[in-house]
GUTIGU-372857 format. One record per residue: x, y, z of N, C-alpha, C, O in turn. Coordinates in steps of 0.05 Angstrom, whole numbers, padded with zeros to 5 digits, always signed. Layout:
BEGIN
XYZXYZXYZXYZ...
//
This chain:
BEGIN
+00361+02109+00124+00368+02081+00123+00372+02071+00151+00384+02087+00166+00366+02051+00159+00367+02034+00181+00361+02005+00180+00346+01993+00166+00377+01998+00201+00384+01969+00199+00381+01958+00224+00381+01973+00244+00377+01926+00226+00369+01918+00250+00389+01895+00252+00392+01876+00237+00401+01903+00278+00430+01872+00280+00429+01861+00303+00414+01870+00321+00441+01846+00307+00437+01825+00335+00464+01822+00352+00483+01807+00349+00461+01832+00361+00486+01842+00378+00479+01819+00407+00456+01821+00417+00495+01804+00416+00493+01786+00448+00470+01779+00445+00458+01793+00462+00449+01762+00429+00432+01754+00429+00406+01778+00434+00383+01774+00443+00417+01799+00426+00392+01819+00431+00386+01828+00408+00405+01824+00393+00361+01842+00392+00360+01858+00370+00356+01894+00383+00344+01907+00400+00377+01898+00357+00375+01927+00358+00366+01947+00338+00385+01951+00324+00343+01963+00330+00345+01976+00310+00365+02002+00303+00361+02019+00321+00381+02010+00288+00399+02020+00287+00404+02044+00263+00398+02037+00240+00411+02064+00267+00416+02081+00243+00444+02098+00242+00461+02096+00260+00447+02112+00224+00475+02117+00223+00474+02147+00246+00454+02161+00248+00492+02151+00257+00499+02170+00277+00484+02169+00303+00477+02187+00319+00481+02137+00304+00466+02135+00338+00486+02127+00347+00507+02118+00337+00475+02131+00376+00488+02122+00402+00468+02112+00421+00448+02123+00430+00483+02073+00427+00469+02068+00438+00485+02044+00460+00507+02038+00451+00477+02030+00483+00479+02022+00500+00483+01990+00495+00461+01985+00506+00491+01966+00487+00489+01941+00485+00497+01926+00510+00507+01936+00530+00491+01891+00507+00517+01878+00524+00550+01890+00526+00563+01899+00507+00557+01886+00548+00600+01894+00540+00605+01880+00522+00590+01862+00515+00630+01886+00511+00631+01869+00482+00662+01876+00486+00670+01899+00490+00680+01853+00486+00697+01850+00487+00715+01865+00457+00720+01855+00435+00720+01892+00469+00731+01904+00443+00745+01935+00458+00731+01950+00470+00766+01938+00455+00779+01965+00480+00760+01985+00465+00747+01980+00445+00761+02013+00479+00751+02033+00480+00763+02045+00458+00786+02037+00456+00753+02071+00430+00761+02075+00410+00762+02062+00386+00766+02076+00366+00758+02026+00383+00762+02017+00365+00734+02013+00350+00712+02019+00358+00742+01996+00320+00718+02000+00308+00712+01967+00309+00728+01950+00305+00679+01962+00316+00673+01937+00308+00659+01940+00286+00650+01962+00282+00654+01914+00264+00640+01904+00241+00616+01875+00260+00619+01853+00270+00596+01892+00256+00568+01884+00264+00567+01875+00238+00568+01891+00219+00566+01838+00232+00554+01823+00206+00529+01802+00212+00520+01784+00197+00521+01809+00238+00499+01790+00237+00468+01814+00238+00453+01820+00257+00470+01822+00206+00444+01837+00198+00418+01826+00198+00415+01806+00183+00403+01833+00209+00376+01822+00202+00362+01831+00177+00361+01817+00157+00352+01853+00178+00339+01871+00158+00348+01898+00159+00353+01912+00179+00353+01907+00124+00356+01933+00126+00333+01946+00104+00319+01933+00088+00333+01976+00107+00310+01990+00097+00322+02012+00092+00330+02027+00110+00324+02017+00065+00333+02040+00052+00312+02047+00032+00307+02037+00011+00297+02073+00047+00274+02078+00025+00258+02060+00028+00251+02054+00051+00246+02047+00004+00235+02029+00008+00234+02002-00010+00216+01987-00017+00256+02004-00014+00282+01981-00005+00284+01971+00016+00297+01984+00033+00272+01942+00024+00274+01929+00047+00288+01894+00038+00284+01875+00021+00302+01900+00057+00318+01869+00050+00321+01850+00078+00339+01855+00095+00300+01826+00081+00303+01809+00109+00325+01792+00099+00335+01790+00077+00330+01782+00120+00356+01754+00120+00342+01732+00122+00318+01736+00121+00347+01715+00123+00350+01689+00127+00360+01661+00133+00364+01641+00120+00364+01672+00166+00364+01694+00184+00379+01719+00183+00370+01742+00186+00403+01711+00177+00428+01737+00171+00420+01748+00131+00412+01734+00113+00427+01776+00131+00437+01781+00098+00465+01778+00098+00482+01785+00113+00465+01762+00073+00486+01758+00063+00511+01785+00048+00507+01796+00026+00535+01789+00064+00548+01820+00059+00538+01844+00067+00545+01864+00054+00527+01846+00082+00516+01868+00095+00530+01875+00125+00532+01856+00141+00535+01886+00128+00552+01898+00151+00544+01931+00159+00537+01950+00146+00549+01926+00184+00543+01953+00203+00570+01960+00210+00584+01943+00220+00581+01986+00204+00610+01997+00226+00600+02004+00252+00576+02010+00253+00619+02005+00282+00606+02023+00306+00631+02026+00308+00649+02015+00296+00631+02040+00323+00662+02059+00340+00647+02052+00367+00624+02059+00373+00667+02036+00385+00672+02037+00417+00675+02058+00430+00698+02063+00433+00655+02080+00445+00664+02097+00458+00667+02087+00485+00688+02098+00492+00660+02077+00500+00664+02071+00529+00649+02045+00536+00634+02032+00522+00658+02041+00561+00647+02015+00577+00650+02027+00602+00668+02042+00610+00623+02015+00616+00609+02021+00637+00588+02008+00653+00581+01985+00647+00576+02024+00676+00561+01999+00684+00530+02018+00694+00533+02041+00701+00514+02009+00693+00487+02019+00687+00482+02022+00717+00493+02012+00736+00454+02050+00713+00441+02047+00746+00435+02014+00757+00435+01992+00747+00431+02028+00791+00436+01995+00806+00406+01993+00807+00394+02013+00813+00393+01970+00803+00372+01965+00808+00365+01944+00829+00379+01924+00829+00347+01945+00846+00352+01937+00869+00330+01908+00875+00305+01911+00874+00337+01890+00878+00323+01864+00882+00307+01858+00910+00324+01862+00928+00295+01855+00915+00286+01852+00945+00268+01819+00943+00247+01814+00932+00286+01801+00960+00263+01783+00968+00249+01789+00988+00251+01809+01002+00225+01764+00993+00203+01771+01016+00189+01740+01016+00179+01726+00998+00192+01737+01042+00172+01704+01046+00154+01728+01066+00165+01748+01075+00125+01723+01072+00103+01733+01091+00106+01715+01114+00114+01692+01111+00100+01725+01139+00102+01715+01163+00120+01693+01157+00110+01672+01163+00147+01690+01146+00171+01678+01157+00195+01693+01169+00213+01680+01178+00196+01716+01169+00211+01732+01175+00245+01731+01163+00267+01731+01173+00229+01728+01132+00259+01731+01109+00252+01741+01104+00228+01741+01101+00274+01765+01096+00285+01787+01071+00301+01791+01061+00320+01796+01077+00306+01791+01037+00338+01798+01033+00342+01816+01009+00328+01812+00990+00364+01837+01009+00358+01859+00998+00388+01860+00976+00411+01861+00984+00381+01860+00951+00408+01858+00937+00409+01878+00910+00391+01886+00896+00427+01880+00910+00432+01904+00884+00441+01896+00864+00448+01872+00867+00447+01907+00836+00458+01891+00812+00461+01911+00797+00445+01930+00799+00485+01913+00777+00497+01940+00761+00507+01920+00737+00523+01901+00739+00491+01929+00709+00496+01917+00689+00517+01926+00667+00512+01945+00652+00538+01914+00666+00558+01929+00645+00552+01922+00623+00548+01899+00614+00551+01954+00611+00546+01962+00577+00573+01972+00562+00594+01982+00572+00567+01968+00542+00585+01979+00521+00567+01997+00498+00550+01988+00481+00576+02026+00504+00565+02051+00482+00581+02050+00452+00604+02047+00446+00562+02052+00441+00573+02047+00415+00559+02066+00388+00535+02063+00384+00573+02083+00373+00566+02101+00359+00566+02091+00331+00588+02095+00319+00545+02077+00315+00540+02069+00291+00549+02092+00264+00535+02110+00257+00573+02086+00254+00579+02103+00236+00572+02088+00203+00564+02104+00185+00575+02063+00197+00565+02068+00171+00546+02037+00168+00549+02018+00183+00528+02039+00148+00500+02017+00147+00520+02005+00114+00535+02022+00104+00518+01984+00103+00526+01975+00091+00505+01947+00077+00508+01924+00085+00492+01950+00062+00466+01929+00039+00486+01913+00027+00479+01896+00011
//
């Protein structure tokens, strides 16, 4: 069974006992969120879309940590003007361990 939810304007496909990486999500470390904006779930083959959202369908996750991702590094460049400029950026995530899918 797996389900696909929209977490910070992103889609995620999702199953029970993953672990995965999102936007931070304002929620402390340890606690449990209720993911209700489901898109589609698929059990078997049993498939149910929303429109947009399903109606009563809910995802559980458990908050394991918040953090901030490798730095990836930006570099501008103009040719024969003699600009550069060199900048870094570290994106904070929130890990989250999907414990139960809910149709």
């Amino acid at each position: 069974m797996y389900a696909i939810v929209e977490i910070g304007g992103r889609q995620y496909n999702v199953e029970k006992g993953m672990f995965f990486h999102c936007e931070k999500l304002d929620a402390p470390a340890d606690s449990t969120l209720t993911l209700d904006k489901v898109l589609m779930v698929k059990n078997g083959d049993d498939v149910k879309i929303g429109a947009p959202y399903i109606a009563n369908a809910k995802v559980t996750a458990k908050v394991l940590e918040h953090g901030r991702d490798k730095k990836i590094l930006v570099f501008k460049y103009k040719s024969k003007k003699n600009y550069r400029r060199k900048l870094g950026h570290r994106q904070h995530y929130t890990s989250l361990l999907i414990e139960d899918i809910v149709a």
